[in-house]
C-alpha positions in Angstrom: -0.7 -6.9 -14.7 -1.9 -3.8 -17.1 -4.2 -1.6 -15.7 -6.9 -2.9 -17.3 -6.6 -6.3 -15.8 -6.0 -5.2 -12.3 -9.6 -2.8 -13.2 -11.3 -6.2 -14.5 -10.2 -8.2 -11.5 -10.8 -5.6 -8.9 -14.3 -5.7 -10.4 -14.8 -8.9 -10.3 -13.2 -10.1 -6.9 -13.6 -7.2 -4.4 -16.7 -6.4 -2.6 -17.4 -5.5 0.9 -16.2 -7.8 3.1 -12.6 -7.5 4.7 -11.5 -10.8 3.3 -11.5 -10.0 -0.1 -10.1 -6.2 0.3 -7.3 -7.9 2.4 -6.7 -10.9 -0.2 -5.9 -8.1 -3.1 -4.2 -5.7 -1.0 -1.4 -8.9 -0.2 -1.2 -9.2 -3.7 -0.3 -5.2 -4.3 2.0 -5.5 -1.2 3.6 -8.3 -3.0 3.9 -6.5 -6.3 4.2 -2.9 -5.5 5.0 -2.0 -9.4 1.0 -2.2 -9.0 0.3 0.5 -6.7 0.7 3.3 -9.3 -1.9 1.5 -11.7 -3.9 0.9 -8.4 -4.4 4.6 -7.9 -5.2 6.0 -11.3 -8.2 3.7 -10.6 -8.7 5.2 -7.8 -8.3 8.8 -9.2 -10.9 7.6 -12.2 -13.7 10.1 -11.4 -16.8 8.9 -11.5 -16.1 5.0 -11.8 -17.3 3.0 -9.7 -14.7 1.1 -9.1 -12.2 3.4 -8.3 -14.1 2.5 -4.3 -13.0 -1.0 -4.6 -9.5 0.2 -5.8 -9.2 2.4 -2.5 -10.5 -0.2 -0.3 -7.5 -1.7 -1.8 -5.0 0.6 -1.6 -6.1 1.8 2.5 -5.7 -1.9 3.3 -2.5 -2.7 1.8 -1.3 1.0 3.1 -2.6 0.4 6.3 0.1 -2.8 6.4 2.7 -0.9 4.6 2.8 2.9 4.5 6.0 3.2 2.4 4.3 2.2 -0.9 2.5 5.4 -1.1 5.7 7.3 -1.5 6.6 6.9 -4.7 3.2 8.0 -6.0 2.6 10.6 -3.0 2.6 13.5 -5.7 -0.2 12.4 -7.6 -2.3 10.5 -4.8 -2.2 14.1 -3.0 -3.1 16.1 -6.3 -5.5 13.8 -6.9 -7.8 13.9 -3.9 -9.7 17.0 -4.5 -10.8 15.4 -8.0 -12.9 12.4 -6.3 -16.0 12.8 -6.2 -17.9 9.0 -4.6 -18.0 8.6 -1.1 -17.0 5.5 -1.2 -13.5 6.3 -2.7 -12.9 9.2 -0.5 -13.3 7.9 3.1 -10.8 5.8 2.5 -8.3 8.0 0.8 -8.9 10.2 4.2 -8.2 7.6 6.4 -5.0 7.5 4.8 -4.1 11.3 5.3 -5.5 10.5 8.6 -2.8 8.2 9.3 -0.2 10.0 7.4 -0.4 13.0 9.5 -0.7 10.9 12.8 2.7 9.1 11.8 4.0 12.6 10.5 3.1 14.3 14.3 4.5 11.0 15.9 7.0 11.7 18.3 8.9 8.7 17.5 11.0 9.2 14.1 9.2 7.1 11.0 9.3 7.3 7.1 6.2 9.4 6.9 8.4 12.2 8.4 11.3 11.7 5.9 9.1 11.5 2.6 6.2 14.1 3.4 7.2 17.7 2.7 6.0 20.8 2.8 3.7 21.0 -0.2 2.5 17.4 1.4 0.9 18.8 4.1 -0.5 21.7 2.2 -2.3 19.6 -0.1 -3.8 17.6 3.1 -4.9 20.5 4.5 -7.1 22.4 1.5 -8.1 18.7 0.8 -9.2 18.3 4.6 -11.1 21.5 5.1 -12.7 20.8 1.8 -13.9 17.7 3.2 -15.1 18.9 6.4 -17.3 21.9 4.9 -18.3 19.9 2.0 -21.2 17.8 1.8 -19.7 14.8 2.9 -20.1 11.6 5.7 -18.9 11.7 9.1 -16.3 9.5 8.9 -14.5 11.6 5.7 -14.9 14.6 8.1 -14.1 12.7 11.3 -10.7 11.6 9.4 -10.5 15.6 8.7 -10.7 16.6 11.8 -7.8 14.4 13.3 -5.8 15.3 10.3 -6.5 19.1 10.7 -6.1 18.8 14.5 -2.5 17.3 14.1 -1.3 19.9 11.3 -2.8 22.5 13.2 0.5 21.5 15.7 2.8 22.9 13.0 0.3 25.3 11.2 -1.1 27.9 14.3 -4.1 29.2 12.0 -5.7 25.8 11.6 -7.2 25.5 15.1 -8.7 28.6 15.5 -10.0 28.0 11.9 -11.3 23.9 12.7 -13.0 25.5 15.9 -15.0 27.4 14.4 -16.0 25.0 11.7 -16.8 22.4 14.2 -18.6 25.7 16.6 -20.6 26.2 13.4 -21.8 23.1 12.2 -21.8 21.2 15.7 -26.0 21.7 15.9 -26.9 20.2 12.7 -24.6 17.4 13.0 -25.2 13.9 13.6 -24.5 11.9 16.8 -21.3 10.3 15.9 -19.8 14.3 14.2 -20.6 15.7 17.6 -18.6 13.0 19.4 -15.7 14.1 17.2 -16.2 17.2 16.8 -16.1 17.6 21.0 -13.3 15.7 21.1 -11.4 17.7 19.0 -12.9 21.0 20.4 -11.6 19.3 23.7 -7.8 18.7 22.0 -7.9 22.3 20.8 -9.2 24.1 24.2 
């Protein structure tokens, strides 16, 4: 399937509901020689489906973690270009889970493919996301992610405290339940 048909049919089948993410997300887990064409609709600024392709690519991720590794490079170098909301929660849920699988204590393949560089992109794309202008579940996803690297990276706490100190009273109910739970994690 070119990337042109998988846009067309991504277009034309996926919408909201879980059933139809899930239904195309067994068909990239099926054929993984998909995934890369998956995410350069993804990383297709401005389109609006590039939200249905990362509904997409979270759901068959979510199942199967190891078929973001071969295109880890670019799905990393590509998340500061994205610009709807709707294609970036999702892409932070999956650094969210990354970085939980990464600071798992048992052993996994997130900690034998991510490197260095890895977590440095997840970090500058994670603070971005928490100062910028975006929804509280991209920052929500940020703050797990930052709390965890902030394990291997001792600047990061102090640093996501006082983020969350700062913008705690003009947050939302559901940011100030994260944000004290992570305050909480830190202290």
């Amino acid at each position: 399937m070119t990337k042109t048909e998988l846009h067309l049919w991504l277009q034309s089948s996926v919408n909201h509901s879980r059933e139809k993410r899930q239904q195309i997300a067994n068909v990239i887990l099926q054929e993984q020689g998909l995934v890369p064409n998956l995410l350069d609709i993804v990383l297709t600024v401005n389109d609006p489906i590039s939200c249905k392709a990362a509904w997409v690519l979270e759901f068959a991720f979510k199942e199967n973690n190891s078929i973001i590794f071969p295109v880890i490079d670019k799905f990393l170098n590509g998340l500061k270009l994205l610009t709807i909301e709707s294609s970036i929660r999702p892409c932070a849920k999956i650094c969210e889970i990354l970085m939980l699988q990464y600071f798992s204590k048992q052993e996994n393949q997130v900690q034998k493919n991510l490197k260095e560089k890895h977590l440095e992109l997840i970090t500058t794309v994670c603070f971005d996301w928490l100062i910028g202008n975006h929804k509280v579940a991209t920052q929500a996803y940020s703050m797990t992610s930052l709390y965890a690297l902030g394990k291997k990276y001792a600047w990061i706490h102090p640093e996501l405290r006082s983020i969350l100190e700062k913008n705690y009273p003009y947050g939302t109910a559901a940011y100030k339940a994260r944000a004290r739970l992570t305050l909480d994690k830190i202290a």
